[in-house]
C-alpha positions as CSV (number, residue, x, y, z in Angstrom):
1,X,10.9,7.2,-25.8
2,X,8.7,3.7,-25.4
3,X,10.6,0.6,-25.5
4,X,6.8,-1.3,-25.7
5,X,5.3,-1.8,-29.3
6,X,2.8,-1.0,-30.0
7,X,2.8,2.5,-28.0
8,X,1.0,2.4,-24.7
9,X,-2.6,4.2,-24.3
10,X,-3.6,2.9,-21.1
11,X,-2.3,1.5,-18.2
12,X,-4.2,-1.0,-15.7
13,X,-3.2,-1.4,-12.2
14,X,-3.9,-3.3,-9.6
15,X,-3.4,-2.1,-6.3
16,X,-2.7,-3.9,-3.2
17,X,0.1,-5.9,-3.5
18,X,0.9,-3.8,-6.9
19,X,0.4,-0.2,-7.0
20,X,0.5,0.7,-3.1
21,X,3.1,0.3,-0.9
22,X,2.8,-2.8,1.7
23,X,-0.1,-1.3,4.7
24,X,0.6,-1.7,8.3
25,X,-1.3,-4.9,9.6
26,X,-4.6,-4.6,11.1
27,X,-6.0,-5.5,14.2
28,X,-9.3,-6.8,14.7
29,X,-12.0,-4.8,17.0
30,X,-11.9,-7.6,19.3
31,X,-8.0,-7.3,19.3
32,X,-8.3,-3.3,19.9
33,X,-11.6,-1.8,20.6
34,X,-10.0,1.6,20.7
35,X,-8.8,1.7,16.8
36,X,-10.7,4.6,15.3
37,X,-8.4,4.5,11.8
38,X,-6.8,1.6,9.5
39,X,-4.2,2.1,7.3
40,X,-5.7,1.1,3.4
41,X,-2.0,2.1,2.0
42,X,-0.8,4.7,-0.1
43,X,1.2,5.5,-3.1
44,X,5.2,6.2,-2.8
45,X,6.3,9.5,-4.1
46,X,8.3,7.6,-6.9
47,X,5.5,5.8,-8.0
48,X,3.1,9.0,-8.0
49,X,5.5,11.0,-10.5
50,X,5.3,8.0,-12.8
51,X,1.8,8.2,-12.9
52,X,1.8,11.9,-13.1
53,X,4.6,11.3,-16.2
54,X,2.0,9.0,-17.8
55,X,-1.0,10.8,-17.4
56,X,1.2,13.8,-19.2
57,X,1.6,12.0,-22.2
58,X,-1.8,11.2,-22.7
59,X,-1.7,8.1,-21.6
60,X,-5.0,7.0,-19.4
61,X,-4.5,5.2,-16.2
62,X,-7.0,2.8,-14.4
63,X,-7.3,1.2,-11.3
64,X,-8.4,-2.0,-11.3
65,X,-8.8,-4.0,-8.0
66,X,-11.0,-6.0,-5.8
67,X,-11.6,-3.3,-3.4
68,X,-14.7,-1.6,-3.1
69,X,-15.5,2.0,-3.6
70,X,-14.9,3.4,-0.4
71,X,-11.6,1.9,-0.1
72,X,-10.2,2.8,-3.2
73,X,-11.6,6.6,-2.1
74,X,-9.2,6.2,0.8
75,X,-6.1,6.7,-1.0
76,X,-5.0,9.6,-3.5
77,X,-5.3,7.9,-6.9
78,X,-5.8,10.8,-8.9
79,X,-8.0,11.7,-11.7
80,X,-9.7,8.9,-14.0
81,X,-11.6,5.7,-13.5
82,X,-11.1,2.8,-11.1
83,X,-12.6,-0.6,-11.4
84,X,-13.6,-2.1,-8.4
85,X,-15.0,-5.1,-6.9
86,X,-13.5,-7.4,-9.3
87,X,-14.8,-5.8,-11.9
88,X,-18.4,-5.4,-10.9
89,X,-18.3,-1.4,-10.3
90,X,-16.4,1.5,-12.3
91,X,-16.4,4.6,-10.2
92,X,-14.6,8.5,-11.3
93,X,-12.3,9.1,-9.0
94,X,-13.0,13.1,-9.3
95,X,-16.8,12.8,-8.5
96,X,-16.7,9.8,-6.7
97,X,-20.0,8.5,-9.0
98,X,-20.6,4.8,-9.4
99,X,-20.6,5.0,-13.7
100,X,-21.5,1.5,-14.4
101,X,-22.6,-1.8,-11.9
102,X,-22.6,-5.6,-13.3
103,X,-23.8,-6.9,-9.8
104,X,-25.1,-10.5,-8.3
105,X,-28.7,-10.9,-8.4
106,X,-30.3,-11.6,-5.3
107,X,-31.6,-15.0,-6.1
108,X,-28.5,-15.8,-7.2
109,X,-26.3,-14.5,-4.5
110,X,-28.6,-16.4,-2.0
111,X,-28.3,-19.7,-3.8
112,X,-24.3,-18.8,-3.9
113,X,-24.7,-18.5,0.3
114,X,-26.5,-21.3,0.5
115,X,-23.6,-23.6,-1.5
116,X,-20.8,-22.3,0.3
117,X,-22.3,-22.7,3.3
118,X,-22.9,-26.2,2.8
119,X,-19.4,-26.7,1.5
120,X,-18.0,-24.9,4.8
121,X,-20.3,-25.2,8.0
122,X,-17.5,-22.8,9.5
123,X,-17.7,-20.3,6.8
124,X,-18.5,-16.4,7.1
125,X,-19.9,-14.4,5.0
126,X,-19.9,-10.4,4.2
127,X,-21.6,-9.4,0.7
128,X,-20.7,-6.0,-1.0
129,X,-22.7,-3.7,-2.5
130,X,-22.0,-0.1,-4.4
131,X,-22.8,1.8,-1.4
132,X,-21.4,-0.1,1.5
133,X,-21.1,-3.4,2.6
134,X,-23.3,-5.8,4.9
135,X,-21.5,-8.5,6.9
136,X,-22.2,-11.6,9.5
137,X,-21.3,-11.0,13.3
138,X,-18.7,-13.5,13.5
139,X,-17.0,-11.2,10.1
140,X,-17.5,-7.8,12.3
141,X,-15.7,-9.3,14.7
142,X,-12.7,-10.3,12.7
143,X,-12.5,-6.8,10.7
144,X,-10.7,-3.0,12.4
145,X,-13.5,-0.7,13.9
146,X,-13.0,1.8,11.5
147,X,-14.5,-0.7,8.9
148,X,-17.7,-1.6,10.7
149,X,-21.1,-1.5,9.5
150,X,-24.7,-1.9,11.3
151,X,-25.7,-4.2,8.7
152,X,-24.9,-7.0,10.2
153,X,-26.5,-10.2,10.2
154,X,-27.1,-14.2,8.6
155,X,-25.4,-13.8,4.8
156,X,-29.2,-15.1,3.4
157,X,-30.9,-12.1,5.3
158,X,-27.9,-9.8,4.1
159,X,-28.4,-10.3,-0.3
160,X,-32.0,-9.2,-0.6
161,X,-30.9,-6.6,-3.1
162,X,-28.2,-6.4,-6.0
163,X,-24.2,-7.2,-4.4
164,X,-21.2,-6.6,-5.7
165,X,-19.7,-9.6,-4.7
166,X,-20.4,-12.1,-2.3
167,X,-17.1,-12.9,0.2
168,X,-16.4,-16.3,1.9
169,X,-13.6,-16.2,4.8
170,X,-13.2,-20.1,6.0
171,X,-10.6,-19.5,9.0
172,X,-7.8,-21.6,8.8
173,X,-8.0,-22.1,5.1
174,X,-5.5,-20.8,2.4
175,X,-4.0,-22.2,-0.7
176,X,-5.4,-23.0,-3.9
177,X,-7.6,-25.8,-3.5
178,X,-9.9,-23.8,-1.1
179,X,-10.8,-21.6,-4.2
180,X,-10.6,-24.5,-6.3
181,X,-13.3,-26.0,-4.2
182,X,-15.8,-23.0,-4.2
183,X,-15.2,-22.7,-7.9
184,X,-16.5,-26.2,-7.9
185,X,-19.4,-25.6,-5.8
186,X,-21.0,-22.5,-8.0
187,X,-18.8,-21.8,-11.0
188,X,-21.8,-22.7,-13.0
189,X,-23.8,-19.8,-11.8
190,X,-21.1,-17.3,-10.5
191,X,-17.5,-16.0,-11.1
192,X,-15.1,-16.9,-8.8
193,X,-11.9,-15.7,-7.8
194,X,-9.5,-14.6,-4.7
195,X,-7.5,-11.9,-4.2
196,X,-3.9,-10.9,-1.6
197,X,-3.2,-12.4,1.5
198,X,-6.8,-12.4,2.6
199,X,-7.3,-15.9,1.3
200,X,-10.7,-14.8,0.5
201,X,-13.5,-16.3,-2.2
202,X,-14.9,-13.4,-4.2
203,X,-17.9,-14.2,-6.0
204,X,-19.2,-12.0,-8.9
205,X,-21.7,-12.3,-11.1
206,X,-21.3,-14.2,-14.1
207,X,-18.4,-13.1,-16.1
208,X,-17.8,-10.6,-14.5
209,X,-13.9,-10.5,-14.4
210,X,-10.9,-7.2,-14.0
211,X,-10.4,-8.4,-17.9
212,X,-14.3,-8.5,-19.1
213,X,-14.6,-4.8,-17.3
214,X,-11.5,-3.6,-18.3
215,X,-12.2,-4.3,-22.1
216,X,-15.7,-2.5,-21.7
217,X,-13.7,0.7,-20.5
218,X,-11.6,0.4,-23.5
219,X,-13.9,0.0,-26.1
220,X,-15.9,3.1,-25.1
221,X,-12.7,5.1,-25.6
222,X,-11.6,2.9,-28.5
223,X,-8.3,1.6,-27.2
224,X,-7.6,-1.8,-28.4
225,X,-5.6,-4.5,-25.9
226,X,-2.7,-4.1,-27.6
227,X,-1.9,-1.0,-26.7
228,X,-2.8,-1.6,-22.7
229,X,0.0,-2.7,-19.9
230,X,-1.7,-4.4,-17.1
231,X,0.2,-4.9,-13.7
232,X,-0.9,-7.4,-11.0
233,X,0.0,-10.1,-8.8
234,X,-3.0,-12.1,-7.5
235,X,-5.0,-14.6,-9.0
236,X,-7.9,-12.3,-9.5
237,X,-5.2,-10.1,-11.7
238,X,-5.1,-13.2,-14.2
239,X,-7.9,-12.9,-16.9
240,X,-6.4,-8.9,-17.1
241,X,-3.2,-9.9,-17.5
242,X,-4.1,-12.3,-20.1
243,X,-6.5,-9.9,-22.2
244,X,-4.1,-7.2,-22.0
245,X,-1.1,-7.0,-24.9
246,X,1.4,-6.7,-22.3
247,X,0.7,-8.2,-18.9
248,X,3.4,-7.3,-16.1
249,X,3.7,-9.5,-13.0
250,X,4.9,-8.4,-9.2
251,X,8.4,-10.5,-8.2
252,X,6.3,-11.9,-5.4
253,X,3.2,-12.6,-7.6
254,X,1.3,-15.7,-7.3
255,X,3.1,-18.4,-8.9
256,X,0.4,-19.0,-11.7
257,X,0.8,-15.0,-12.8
258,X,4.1,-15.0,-12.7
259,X,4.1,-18.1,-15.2
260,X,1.2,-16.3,-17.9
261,X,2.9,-12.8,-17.6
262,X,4.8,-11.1,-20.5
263,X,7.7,-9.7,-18.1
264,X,8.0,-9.4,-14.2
265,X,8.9,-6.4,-12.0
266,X,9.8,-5.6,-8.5
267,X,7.8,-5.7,-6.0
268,X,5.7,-3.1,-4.3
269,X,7.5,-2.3,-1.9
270,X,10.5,-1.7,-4.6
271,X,7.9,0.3,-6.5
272,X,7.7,-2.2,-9.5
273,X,5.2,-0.5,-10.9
274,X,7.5,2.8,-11.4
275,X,10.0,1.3,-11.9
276,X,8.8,-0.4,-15.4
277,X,6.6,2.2,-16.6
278,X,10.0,4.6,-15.5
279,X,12.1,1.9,-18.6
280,X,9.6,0.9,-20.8
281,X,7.2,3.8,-21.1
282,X,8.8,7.0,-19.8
283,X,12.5,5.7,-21.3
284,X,14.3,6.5,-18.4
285,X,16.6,5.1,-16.2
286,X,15.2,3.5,-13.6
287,X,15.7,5.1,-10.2
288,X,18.2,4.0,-8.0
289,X,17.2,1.5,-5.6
290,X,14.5,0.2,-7.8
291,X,14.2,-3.5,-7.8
292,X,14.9,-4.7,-11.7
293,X,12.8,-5.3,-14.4
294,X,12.7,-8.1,-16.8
């Protein structure tokens, strides 16, 4: 039986760096012209019957991630909902349908362009939308062939119609005080964030969060936070985390989710994710060669 009180009704999941196993890296199509396929990961056996176990109990499971749509499509998630984008689009898995969009306006997604780019001369942009994405040249070039687009162009030609999100890659920039910066430079009219190795800004629309989405999903099937486990290990994983009664970080989480989560798990690529739903919500043994659980 559980070990978590009160009982579980939904589980939310990040995925990369959570829920699927660790990709292959990618090359660029500068680095390999020829790549007609990218690997977007996938879920382990182990971690698919714990899912399947879940679902079986009537327990609801939701992905929530920064990915688009049409990457979370690439990989066999099952039935239910996934919210993507950072929060900005819910999708069904089964039809594929966009349900609901809290997306950038355009004025506002150009003034957001126009601040980063200020902030970082050397800055490219891509900006997401629910049915595709639009990105600068010097982006294209950066990105696998497979994930190409023709809309390619200047970010303030690119946002003359509700986004997603707007992205910000600065190369040669990581660590916190890059996304501290941009935070600085349009938290007042935007939500910011970053997500994985990427070192990307993410800019949504104004609180639009994973947690502010997530708690929209749960109210329309009356499921109160208390009774939702929420697994992630990036910063963008934080507010959920937070607004969820029992927030489970990845080992090799960011530091500051590590430090506001309720208990930690393996990684991925120990399938954490299995591993304590497998203890804590199945009642079972872990399986061997799973990473603990605190």
């Amino acid at each position: 039986m559980s070990t978590v009180e009160p009982p579980v009704d939904l589980v939310a999941s990040d995925l990369d760096g959570t829920l699927l196993r660790p990709p292959r890296p990618w090359r660029s199509a500068d680095e390999d012209p020829g790549a007609d396929e990218v690997d977007l990961g996938s879920i382990t056996d182990r971690t698919r019957r714990a899912l399947d176990a879940v679902r079986d109990r009537g327990i609801e499971v939701v992905a929530v991630t920064g990915r688009p749509p049409r990457w979370v499509h690439a990989v066999d998630l099952g039935p239910g909902l996934a919210i993507c984008s950072n929060g900005a689009l819910v999708v069904d898995l089964v039809t594929r349908e966009v349900v609901a969009e809290r997306t950038l306006a355009p004025d506002i997604a150009l003034e957001v362009v126009r601040r980063l780019r200020a902030l970082h001369p050397d800055g490219i942009f891509a900006v997401e939308f629910a049915d595709g994405v639009a990105m600068e040249e010097a982006w294209a070039a950066q990105v696998p062939r497979a994930l190409l687009t023709p809309r390619v162009g200047p970010a303030e030609d690119l946002v003359g119609r509700p986004a997603a999100k707007v992205l910000l890659r600065v190369p040669g920039t990581r660590g916190d005080a890059y996304i501290d910066a941009a935070t600085e430079a349009v938290g007042d009219i935007a939500e910011v964030t970053a997500s994985g190795a990427l070192q990307l800004v993410e800019v949504s629309a104004p609180g639009v969060d994973k947690a502010t989405t997530l708690a929209q999903v749960c109210g329309l099937q009356d499921i109160h936070p208390a009774r939702v486990v929420a697994f992630g290990d990036a910063r963008n994983d934080l507010p959920m985390l937070a607004w969820a009664g029992t927030g489970v970080a990845m080992a090799d989480a960011h530091p500051s989710v590590i430090a506001a989560a309720d208990a930690v798990t393996g990684t991925n690529a120990d399938d954490g994710v299995a591993a304590w739903l497998e203890r804590h919500v199945l009642g079972a043994s872990p399986a061997t060669g799973g990473a603990g659980v605190a």
